[in-house]
MARFI-127741 format. One record per residue (C-alpha): x, y, z. Coordinates in steps of 0.25 Angstrom, whole numbers, padded with zeros to 4 digits, always signed. Example, Ala and Ser with C-alpha at 12.3 -4.5 7.8 and 13.67 -1.06 7.14 Angstrom:
// MARFI-127741
+0049-0018+0031;+0055-0004+0029;
//
This chain:
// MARFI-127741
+0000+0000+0000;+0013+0011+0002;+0016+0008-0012;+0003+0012-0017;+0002+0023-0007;+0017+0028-0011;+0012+0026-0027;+0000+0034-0024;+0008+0047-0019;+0019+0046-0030;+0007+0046-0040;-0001+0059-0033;+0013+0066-0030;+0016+0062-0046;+0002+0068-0050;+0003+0082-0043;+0019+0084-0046;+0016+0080-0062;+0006+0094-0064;+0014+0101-0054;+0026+0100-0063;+0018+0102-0076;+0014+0116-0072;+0029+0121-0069;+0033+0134-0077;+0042+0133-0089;+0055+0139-0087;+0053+0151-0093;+0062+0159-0103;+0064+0173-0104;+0061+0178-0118;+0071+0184-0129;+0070+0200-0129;+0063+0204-0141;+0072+0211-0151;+0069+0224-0161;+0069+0214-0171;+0059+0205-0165;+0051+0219-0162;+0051+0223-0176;+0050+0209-0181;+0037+0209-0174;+0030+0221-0179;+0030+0214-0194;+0023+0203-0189;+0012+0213-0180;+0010+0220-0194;+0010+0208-0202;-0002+0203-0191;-0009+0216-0193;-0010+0214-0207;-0014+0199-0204;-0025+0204-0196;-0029+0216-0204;-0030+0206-0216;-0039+0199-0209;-0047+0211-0207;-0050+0212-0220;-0062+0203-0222;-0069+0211-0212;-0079+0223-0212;-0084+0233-0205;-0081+0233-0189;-0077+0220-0191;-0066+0223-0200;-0062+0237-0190;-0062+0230-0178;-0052+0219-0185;-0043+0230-0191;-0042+0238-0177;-0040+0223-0170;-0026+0222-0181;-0021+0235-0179;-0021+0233-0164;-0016+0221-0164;-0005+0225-0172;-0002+0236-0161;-0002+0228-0150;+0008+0216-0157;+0016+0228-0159;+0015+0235-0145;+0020+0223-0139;+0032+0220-0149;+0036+0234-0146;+0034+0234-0130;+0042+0220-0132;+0054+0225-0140;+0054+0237-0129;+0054+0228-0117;+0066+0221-0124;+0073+0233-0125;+0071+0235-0109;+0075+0222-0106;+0091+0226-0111;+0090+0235-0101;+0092+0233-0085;+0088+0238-0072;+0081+0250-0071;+0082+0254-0084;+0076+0242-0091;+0065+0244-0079;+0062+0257-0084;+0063+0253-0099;+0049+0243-0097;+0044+0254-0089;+0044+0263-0103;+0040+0252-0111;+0028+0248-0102;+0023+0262-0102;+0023+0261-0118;
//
């Protein structure tokens, strides 16, 4: 009966160990900074998505088709906001101390 007993509690501790270890974070990894090229590279593909999207636009009519073409252009504005306000933050994280604590400071107030 220990043996059963002994079985029992390595099978219960294996059951609650097994999901416990499953939801363990990944190691995380910090990403590369983003360069100038990658920010110019990526207003190209915001206005290459505009025109995808104002394409699509074109079948429309009426408020349908305005409320399509003011839903491209803004989303062409915000792809590009944040490619700038990434490009900026890269440029902040060069710097060190105070200084690079000022730097987000400006780009946050952006």
């Amino acid at each position: 009966m220990s043996k059963l007993m002994i079985a029992m509690f390595i099978s219960a501790g294996l059951g609650v160990a097994g999901p416990a270890l499953a939801q363990t974070a990944a190691p995380s990894t910090t990403p590369a900074p983003i360069t100038k090229d990658a920010s110019t590279a990526a207003k190209p593909d915001a206005n290459a998505q505009q025109k995808v999207d104002l394409d699509a636009c074109t079948s429309m009519s009426g408020a349908a088709k305005d409320k399509c073409v003011t839903q491209a252009n803004s989303k062409a504005k915000i792809s590009l906001a944040k490619e700038e306000s990434a490009a900026a933050i890269a440029k902040c994280d060069a710097l060190s101390g105070a200084a690079k604590d000022t730097c987000l400071k400006d780009v946050k107030t952006q």
